[in-house]
TORLUMNU-147474 format. One record per residue (C-alpha): x, y, z. Coordinates in steps of 0.2 Angstrom, whole numbers, plus 2048, in hexadecimal, padded with zeros to 3 digits. Layout:
<rs>
+-----+-----+-----+
:   x :   y :   z :
+-----+-----+-----+
:   X :   Y :   Z :
...
+-----+-----+-----+
</rs>
This chain:
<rs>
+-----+-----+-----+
:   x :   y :   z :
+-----+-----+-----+
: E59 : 2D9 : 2AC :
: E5A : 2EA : 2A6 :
: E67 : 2EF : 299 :
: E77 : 2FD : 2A3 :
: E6E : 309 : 296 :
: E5D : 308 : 29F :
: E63 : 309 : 2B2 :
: E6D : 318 : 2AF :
: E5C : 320 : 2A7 :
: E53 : 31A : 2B6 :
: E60 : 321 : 2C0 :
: E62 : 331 : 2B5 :
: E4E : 334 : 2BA :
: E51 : 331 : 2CA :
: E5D : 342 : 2CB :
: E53 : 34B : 2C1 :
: E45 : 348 : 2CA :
: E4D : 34D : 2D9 :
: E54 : 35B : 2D1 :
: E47 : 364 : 2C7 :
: E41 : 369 : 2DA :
: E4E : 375 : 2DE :
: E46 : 385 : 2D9 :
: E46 : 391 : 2E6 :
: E58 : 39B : 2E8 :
: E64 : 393 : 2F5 :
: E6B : 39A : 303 :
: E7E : 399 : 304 :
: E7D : 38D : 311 :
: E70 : 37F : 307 :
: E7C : 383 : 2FA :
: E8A : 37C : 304 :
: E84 : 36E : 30A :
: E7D : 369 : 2F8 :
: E8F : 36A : 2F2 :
: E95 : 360 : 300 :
: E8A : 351 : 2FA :
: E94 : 34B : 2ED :
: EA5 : 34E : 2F5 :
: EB2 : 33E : 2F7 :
: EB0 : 336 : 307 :
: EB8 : 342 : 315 :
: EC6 : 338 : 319 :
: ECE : 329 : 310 :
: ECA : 318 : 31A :
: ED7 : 309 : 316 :
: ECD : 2F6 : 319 :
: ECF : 2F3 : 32B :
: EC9 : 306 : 32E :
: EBB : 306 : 320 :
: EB2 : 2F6 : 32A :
: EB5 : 2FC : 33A :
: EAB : 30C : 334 :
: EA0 : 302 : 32D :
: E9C : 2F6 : 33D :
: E9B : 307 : 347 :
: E8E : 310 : 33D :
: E83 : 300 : 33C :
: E85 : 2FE : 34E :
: E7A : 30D : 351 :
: E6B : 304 : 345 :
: E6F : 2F3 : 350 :
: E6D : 2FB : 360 :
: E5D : 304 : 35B :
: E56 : 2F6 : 359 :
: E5D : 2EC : 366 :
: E55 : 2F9 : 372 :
: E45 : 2F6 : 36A :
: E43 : 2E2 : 36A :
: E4C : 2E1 : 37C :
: E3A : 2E7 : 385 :
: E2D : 2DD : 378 :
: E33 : 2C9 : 37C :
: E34 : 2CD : 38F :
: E26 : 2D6 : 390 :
: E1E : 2CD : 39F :
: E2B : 2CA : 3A8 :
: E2F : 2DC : 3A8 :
: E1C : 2E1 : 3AA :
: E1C : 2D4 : 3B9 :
: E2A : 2DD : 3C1 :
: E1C : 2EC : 3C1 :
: E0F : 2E3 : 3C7 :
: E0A : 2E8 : 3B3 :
: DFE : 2DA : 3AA :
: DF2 : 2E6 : 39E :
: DF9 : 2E5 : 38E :
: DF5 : 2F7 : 387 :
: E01 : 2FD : 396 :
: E0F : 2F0 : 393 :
: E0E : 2F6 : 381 :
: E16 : 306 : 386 :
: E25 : 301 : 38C :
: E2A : 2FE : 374 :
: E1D : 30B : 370 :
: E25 : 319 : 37C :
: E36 : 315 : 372 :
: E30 : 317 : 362 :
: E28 : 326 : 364 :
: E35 : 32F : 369 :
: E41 : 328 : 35C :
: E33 : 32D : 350 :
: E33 : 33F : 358 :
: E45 : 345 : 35B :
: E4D : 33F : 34A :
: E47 : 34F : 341 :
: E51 : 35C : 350 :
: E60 : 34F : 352 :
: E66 : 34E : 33E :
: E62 : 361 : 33E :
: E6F : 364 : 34E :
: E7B : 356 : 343 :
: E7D : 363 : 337 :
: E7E : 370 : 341 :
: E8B : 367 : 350 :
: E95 : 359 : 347 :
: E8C : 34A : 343 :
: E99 : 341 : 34E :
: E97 : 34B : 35C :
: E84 : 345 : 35A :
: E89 : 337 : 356 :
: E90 : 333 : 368 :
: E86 : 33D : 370 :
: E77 : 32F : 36B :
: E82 : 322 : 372 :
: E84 : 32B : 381 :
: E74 : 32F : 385 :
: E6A : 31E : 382 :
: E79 : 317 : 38B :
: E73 : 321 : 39C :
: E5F : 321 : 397 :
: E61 : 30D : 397 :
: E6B : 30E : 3A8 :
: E5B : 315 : 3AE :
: E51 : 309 : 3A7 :
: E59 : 2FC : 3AF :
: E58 : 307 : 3C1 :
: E45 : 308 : 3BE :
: E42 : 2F6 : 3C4 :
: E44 : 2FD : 3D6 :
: E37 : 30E : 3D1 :
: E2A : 30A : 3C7 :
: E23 : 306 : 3B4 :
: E20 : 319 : 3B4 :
: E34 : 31E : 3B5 :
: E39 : 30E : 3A9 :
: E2C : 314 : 39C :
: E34 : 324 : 39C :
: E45 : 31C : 39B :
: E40 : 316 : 38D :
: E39 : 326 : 385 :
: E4B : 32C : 389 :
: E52 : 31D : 381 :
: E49 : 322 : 370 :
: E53 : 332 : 371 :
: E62 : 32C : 370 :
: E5F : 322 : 362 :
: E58 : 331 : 359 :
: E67 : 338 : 35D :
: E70 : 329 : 353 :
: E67 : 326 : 346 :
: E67 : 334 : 33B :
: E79 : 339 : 33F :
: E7F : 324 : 33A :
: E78 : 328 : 329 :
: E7E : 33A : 326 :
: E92 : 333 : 32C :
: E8E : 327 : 31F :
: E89 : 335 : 311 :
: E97 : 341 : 316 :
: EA4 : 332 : 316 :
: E9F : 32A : 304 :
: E99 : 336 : 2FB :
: E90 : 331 : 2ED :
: E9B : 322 : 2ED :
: E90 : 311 : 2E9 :
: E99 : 309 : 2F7 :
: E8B : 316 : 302 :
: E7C : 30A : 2FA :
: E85 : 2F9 : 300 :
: E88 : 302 : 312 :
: E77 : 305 : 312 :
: E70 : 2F6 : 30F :
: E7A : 2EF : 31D :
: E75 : 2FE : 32A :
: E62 : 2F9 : 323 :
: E68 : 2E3 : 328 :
: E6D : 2E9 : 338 :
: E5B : 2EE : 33D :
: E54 : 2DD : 33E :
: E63 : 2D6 : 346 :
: E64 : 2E2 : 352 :
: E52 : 2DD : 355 :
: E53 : 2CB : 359 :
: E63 : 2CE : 362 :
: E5A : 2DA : 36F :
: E4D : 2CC : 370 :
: E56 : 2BF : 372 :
: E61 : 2C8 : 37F :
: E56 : 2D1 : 388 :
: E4B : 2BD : 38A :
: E5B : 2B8 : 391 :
: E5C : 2C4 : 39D :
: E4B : 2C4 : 3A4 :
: E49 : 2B2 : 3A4 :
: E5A : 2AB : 3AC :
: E5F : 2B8 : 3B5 :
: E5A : 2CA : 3B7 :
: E50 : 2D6 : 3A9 :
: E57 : 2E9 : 3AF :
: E6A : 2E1 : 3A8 :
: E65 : 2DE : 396 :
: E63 : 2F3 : 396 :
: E74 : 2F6 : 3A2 :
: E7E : 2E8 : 395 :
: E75 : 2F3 : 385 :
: E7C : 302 : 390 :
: E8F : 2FA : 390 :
: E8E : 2F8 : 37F :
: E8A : 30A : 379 :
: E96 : 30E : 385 :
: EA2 : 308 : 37B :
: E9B : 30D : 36C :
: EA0 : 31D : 371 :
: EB3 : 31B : 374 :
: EB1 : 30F : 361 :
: EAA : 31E : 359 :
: EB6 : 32C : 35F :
: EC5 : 321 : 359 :
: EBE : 31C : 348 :
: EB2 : 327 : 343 :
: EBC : 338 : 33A :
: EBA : 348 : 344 :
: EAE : 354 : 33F :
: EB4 : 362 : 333 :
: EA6 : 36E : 338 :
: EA2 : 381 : 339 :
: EA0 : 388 : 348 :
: E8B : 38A : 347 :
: E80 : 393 : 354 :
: E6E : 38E : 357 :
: E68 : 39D : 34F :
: E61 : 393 : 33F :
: E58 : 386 : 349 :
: E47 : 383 : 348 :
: E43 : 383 : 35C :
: E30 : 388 : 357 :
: E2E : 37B : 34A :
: E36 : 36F : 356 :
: E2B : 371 : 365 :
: E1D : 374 : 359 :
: E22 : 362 : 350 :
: E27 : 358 : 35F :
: E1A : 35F : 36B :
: E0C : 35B : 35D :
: E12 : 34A : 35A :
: E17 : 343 : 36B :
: E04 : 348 : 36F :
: DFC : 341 : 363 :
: E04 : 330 : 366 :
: E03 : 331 : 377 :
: DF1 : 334 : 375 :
: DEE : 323 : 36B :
: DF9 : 31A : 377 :
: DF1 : 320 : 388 :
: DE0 : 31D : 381 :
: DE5 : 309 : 37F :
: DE8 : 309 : 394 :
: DD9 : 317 : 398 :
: DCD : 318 : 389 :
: DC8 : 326 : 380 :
: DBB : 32B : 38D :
: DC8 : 332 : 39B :
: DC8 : 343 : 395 :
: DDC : 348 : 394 :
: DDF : 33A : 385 :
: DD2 : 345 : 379 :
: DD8 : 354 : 380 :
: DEC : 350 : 37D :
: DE5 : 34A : 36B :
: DDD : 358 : 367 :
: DED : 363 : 36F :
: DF9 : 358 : 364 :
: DF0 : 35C : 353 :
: DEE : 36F : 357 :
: E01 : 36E : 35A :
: E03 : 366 : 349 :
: DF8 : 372 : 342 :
: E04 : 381 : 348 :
: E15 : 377 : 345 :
: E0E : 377 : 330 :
: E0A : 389 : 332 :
: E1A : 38C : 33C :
: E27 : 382 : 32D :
: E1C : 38A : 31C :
: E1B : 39C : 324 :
: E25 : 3A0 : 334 :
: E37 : 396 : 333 :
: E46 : 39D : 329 :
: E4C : 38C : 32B :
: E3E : 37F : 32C :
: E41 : 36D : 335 :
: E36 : 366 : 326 :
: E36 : 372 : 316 :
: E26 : 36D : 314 :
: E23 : 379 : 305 :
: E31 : 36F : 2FC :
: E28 : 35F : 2FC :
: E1D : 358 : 2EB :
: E0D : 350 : 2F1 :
: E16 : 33F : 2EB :
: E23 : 342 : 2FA :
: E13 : 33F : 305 :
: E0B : 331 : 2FF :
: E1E : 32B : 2FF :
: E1D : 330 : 311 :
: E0D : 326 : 314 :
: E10 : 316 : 30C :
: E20 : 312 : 319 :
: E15 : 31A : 328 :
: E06 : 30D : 325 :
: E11 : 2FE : 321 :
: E1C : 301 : 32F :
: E0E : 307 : 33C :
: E08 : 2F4 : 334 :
: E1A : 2EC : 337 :
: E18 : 2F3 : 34A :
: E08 : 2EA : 34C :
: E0D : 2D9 : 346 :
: E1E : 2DA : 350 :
: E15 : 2DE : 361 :
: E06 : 2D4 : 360 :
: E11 : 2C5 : 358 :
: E1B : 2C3 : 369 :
: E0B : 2C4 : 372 :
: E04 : 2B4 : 366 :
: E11 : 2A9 : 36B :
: E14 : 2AD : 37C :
: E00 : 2B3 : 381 :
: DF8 : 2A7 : 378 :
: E05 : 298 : 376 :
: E0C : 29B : 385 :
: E1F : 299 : 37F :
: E2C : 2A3 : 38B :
: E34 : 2B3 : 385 :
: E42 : 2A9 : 381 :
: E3D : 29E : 376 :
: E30 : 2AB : 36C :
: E40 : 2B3 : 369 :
: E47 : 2A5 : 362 :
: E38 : 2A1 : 355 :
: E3A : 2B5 : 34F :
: E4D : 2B3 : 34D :
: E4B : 2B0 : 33A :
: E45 : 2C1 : 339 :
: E5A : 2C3 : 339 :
: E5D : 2B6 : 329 :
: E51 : 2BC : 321 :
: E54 : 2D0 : 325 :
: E66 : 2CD : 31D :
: E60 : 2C5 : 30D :
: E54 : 2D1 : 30A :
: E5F : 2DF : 30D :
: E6D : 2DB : 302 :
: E5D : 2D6 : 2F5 :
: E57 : 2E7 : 2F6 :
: E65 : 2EE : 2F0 :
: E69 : 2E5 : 2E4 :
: E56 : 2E6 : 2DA :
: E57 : 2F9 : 2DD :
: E65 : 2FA : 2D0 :
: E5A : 2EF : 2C4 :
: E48 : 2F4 : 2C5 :
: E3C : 303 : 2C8 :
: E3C : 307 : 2DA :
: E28 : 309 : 2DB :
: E29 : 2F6 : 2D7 :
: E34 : 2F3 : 2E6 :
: E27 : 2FE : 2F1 :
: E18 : 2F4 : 2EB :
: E1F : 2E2 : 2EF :
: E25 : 2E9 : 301 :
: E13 : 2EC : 302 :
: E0D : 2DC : 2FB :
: E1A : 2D2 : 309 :
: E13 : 2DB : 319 :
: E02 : 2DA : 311 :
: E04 : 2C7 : 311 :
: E10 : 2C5 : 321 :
: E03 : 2CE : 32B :
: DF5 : 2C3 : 324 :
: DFD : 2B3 : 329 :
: DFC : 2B9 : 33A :
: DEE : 2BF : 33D :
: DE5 : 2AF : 335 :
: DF3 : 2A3 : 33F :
: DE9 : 298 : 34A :
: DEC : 298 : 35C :
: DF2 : 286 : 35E :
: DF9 : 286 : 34B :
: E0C : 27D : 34A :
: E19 : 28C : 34A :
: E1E : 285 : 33A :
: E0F : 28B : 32F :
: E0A : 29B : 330 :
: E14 : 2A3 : 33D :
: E24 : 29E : 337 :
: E21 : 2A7 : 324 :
: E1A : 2B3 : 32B :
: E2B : 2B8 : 334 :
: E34 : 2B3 : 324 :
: E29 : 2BE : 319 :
: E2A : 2CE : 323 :
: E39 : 2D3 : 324 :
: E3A : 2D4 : 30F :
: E2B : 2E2 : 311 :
: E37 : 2EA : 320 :
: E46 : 2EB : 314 :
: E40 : 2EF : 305 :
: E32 : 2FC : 30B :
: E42 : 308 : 313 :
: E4B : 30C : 304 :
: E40 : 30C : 2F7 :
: E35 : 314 : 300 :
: E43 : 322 : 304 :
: E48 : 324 : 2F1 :
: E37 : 327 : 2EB :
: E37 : 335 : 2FB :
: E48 : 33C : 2F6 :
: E44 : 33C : 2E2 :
: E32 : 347 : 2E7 :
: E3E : 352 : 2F4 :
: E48 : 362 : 2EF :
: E5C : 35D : 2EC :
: E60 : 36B : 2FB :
: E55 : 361 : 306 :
: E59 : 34C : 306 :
: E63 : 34D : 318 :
: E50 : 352 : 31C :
: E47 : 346 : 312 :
: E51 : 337 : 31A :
: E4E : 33E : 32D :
: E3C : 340 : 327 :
: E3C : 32C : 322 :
: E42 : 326 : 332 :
: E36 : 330 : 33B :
: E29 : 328 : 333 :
: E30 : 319 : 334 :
: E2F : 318 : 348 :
: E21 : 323 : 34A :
: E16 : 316 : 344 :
: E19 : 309 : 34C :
: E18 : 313 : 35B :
: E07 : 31A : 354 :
: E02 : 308 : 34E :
: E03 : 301 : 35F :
: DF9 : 30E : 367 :
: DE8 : 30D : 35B :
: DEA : 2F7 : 35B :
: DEC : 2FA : 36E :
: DDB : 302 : 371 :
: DD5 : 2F8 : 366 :
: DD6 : 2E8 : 36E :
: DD3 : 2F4 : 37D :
: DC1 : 2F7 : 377 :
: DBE : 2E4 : 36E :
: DC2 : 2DD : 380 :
: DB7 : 2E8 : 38A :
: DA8 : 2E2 : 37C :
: DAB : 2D2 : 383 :
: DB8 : 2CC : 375 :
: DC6 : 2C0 : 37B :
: DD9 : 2C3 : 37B :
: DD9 : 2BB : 36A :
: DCB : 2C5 : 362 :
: DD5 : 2D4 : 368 :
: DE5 : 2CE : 360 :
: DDC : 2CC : 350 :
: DD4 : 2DB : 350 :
: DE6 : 2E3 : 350 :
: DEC : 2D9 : 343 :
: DDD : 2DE : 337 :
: DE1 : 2F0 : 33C :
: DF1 : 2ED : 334 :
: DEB : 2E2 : 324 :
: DE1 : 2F1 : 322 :
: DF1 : 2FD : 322 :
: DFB : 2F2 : 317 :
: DEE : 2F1 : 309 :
: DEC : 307 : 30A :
: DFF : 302 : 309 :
: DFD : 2F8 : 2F9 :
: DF1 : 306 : 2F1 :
: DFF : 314 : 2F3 :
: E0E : 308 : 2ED :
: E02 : 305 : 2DE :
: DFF : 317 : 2D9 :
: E12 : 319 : 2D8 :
: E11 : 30B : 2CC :
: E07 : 311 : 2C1 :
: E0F : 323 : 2C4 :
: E22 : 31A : 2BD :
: E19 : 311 : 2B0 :
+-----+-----+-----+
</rs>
C-alpha cells in the first residue's frame, strides 16, 4: 500500500496533467462553467433525499442496459415471431441500439448544458418510454419497424446517459462521495443487464416478448415523475442554439451511423451488393468533413479535437477495442449456450446472472485500487481479464460442463468491464484540456457503445463469409471470438504503453 504522501502526488499529477492543457484563452462562457466544477453540490440532500437521488441517477445506467440484454436471450423467439432465423439479421435487433446510443451522446450532453440537464434528463426517459411502446407494437408490422424502435430506443438512452453523470458533477462537486456514486452508477450496468435478460426470457418464454419492452416502458414512466420530484430543478441560463454545432453534429452522426451501418448490413447482404460499400465509403467521407468541420469551421466544436494530446487517443482506442471485444463475447455467448447447447433463453440467462455478483465486486474494487495505485496498472489488468474471459470462450468445447470454462469466463469479464471504464476515462480526462472534461466523458460513452455496435457488425460478416466457405455454425462462432482475442491483445499493447509512459 502506498504511503498518503504518495497518493496525493499521484493525484497532484493527475491535475497537473490535466491542467498544463489549458493554453488557449477562454471564452467567458468555458470560463463559467470551469468555475462551476468545483462548486458545493447544488442543493443540500438530507439521507433519505441523497439515496433517493442516488437510486434515480443509477436508474438511467440500469435501464440502459436492461434495454440492451432484454433482446439478446430472446433472440429466437422474437426472430421466430418475424419469420427471422439468419443470425447476422437477428443481430440487429442489440447492434441498432448501440449504435445509436454510441451516436447521440456527444449532441444530447451538449443540449444538457445548454437546456438543463434535468430537463434532458426526463426527456431520455420519456422518449425510450414511447420508442419501447413501439417496439412492442412492431410484433403486429414487421422486423423492419422493431429494429427501428430500437434505434429509437438508443436515443433515449443517449439522452440519459450523459445528463445522469453531469446531475451527479453539478450536485457534488468535487466531493469524494462523486467517486463512490460512480462506482455504483458503473454496478448498475451489469445488473441492469442480466435483469433485462432474465426478464425479457420471461417474457418471451411464458407468456408474450412485446410486454418485456411495454413493462421497461412503465417503468421509465415513472422514472420520470421519480425524477421531477427528487432531482433539484435546473438553475440554468436562458441559451439559444446559436452556439450549437448543427454541422459538426450531422457531419459526426451522419459519418458514424454510416459507417456502422455499413459493417452491420454487410453481415445479412455481403460486401458485394453495391449500397454496403457505397454507404461505407459515404460514412468515412462524412467523417473526413466532420474533422475538418470541428479543427476549422465550428466556433464551438461537438469534439475540440484540437484540444486533445495523442495520448487522449490511444486512451480513446484502448476502451473502443476491448469493449467492441466485450460486445462479441456477450452476443456470441448467448448464442453458445442456447445455438449450440440448446438451453432455453431462460435458462442462458440464468448461467450469465453472475455477471451481476461479480459486476458489484469489481466495481466497488475499482474504486477502491484507483486511490492506491497507478491507474495505467488498472487499465492493463482490465485488458489482461477480457483477454482471458474471451479466450475461455472461444476455446470452450461445445458439450463442455457449464461449470468449466463458461462459468469463468462470465465471472472473469465483468472485472475487464469495470475496471476498463474509469480508468480508462482518467487517463482520457488527465490528456484533455481542464475546459473540456464534460466532453471527454460524453466522448468515453460514445466509445464505449459504438463498439460494441461496430464489434457485432465485422464478427457478423465474418461468420457470414466462414459459413458460405462451407465452415459450420461453430467454426463461425469461433471465428468471432478470435476476432476479438485479437482486439483484446491490441488492447493489452496500448494499456502497456501507458505503463511504461507512468513508469
Amino acid at each position: 500500500m502506498e504511503s498518503p504522501a504518495r497518493s496525493d502526488e499521484l493525484r497532484g499529477d493527475s491535475i497537473n496533467d490535466a491542467n498544463s492543457n489549458e493554453k488557449r484563452p477562454h471564452t467567458d462562457k468555458e470560463k463559467t462553467a470551469e468555475s462551476t466544477q468545483d462548486d458545493p453540490p447544488a442543493a443540500p440532500f438530507s439521507p433519505m433525499h441523497e439515496v433517493a437521488f442516488v437510486f434515480v441517477i443509477c436508474m438511467a445506467q440500469f435501464l440502459s442496459l436492461a434495454g440492451l440484454g432484454q433482446s439478446i436471450a430472446p433472440l429466437n423467439i422474437i426472430g421466430r415471431s418475424f419469420g427471422v432465423t439468419d443470425l447476422p439479421e437477428l443481430s440487429w435487433y442489440p447492434a441498432a441500439f448501440s449504435l445509436t446510443v454510441g451516436t447521440f451522446i456527444l449532441p444530447a450532453g451538449r443540449l444538457g448544458d445548454m437546456k438543463g440537464h434535468r430537463n434532458l434528463f426526463m426527456i431520455g426517459f420519456a422518449w425510450y418510454a414511447v420508442a419501447s411502446v413501439v417496439a412492442g407494437v412492431a410484433v403486429y408490422s414487421g422486423e423492419i419497424l422493431f429494429s427501428i424502435a430500437r434505434a429509437f430506443q438508443g436515443i433515449g438512452c443517449a439522452l440519459l446517459v450523459p445528463n445522469a453523470l453531469a446531475l451527479v458533477g453539478r450536485s457534488y462537486g468535487a466531493s469524494p462521495k462523486k467517486n463512490l456514486i460512480f462506482a455504483l452508477f458503473g454496478a448498475a450496468a451489469p445488473t441492469g443487464s442480466v435483469v433485462g435478460t432474465v426478464f425479457g426470457s420471461i417474457f418471451a418464454q411464458l407468456a408474450w416478448w412485446p410486454w418485456a419492452f411495454f413493462a421497461l416502458a412503465i417503468a421509465c414512466i415513472a422514472m420520470i415523475f421519480a425524477a421531477w420530484a427528487i432531482i433539484p430543478a435546473d438553475d440554468v441560463k436562458p441559451a439559444t442554439f446559436d452556439d450549437f454545432d448543427f454541422l459538426g453534429t450531422l457531419t459526426g452522426v451522419g459519418g458514424l451511423v454510416l459507417f456502422n451501418f455499413a459493417w452491420n448490413q454487410a453481415a445479412v447482404v455481403g460486401w458485394s451488393t453495391v449500397y454496403t460499400y457505397v454507404l461505407l465509403i459515404v460514412g468515412i467521407l462524412l467523417l473526413g468533413a466532420f474533422a475538418y468541420v470541428e479543427i476549422k469551421i465550428s466556433k464551438y466544436p461537438l469534439v475540440p479535437i484540437r484540444g486533445f494530446k495523442a495520448e487522449a487517443a490511444l486512451a480513446l482506442g484502448v476502451i473502443a477495442v476491448a469493449w467492441g471485444s466485450f460486445g462479441i463475447w456477450l452476443f456470441y455467448l448467448f448464442r453458445l449456450i442456447e445455438d449450440l447447447r440448446g438451453y432455453s433463453a431462460l435458462s442462458a440467462s440464468a448461467q450469465n446472472s453472475p455477471v451481476a455478483v461479480s459486476g458489484v465486486l469489481a466495481s466497488l474494487a475499482t474504486a477502491w485500487l484507483l486511490s492506491r495505485v497507478k491507474v495505467a496498472y488498472v487499465l492493463l489488468a482490465a485488458t489482461i481479464f477480457f483477454l482471458i474471459g474471451q479466450t475461455l470462450l472461444a476455446t470452450a468445447p461445445v458439450d463442455q460442463t457449464y461449470w468449466a470454462q463458461t462459468f469463468v469466463s462470465v465471472i472473469i469479464m465483468p472485472w475487464g468491464m469495470d475496471m476498463s471504464f474509469p480508468s480508462g476515462s482518467i487517463l482520457l480526462s488527465n490528456n484533455t484540456p481542464g475546459h473540456d472534461q464534460g466532453i471527454a466523458a460524453s466522448l468515453m460513452n460514445t466509445t464505449v457503445n459504438y463498439s460494441i455496435s461496430l464489434g457485432l457488425g465485422i464478427a457478423g460478416t465474418i461468420i457470414r463469409y466462414i459459413e458460405s466457405s462451407g465452415g459450420t455454425t461453430l467454426e463461425g462462432y469461433r471465428g468471432a471470438w478470435y476476432f476479438a482475442i485479437g482486439l483484446d491483445c491490441v488492447a493489452i499493447v496500448i494499456a502497456l504503453y501507458f505503463v511504461f509512459k507512468q513508469r
